[in-house]
C-alpha atoms as one frame of an Amber mdcrd trajectory, in Angstrom:
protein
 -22.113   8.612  58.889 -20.832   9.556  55.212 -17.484   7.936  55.694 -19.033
   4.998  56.587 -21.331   4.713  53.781 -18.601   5.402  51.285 -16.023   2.628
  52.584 -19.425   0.531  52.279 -19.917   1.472  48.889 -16.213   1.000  47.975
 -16.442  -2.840  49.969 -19.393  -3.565  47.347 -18.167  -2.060  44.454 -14.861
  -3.879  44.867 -17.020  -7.359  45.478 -19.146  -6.631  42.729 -15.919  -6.192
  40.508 -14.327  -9.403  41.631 -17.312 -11.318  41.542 -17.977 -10.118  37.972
 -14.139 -10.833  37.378 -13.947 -14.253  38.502 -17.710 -15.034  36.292 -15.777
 -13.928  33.445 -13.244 -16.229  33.912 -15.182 -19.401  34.098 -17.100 -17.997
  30.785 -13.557 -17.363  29.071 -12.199 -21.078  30.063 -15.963 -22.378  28.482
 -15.425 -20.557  25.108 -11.705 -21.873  25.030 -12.633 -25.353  25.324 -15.508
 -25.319  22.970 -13.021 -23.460  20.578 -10.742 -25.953  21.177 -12.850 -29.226
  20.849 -14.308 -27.482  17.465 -10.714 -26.509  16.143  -9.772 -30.717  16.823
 -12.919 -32.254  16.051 -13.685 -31.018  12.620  -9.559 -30.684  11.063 -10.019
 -34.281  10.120 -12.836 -33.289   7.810 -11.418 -31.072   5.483 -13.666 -28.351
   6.112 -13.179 -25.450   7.253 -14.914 -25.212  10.991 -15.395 -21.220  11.010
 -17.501 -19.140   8.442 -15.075 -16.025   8.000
C-alpha cells in the first residue's frame, strides 16, 4: 500500500511541476511581447519607456 501511494505522489508532483512549468511559459511569452511592443512603440518618442 505505501509503494503505491508514493509512485502516486511522485505521478502528481511531477504533473503539478509540468503544469506549473508550461503556465510559466505562456506568462514568460506575455511579458516578452508587452516588453517588446513597449520597447517599439515608444523609441519614436524620444523618451525613455522604463523608469530606471
Amino acid at each position: 500500500m505505501i509503494p503505491l501511494l508514493l509512485v502516486l505522489l511522485v505521478i502528481l508532483v511531477l504533473f503539478g511541476i509540468g503544469f506549473t512549468a508550461h503556465v510559466l511559459w505562456y506568462i514568460a511569452i506575455a511579458v516578452l511581447v508587452l516588453w517588446l511592443l513597449g520597447f517599439f512603440l515608444r523609441a519614436d518618442s524620444g523618451q525613455r519607456w522604463y523608469r530606471w
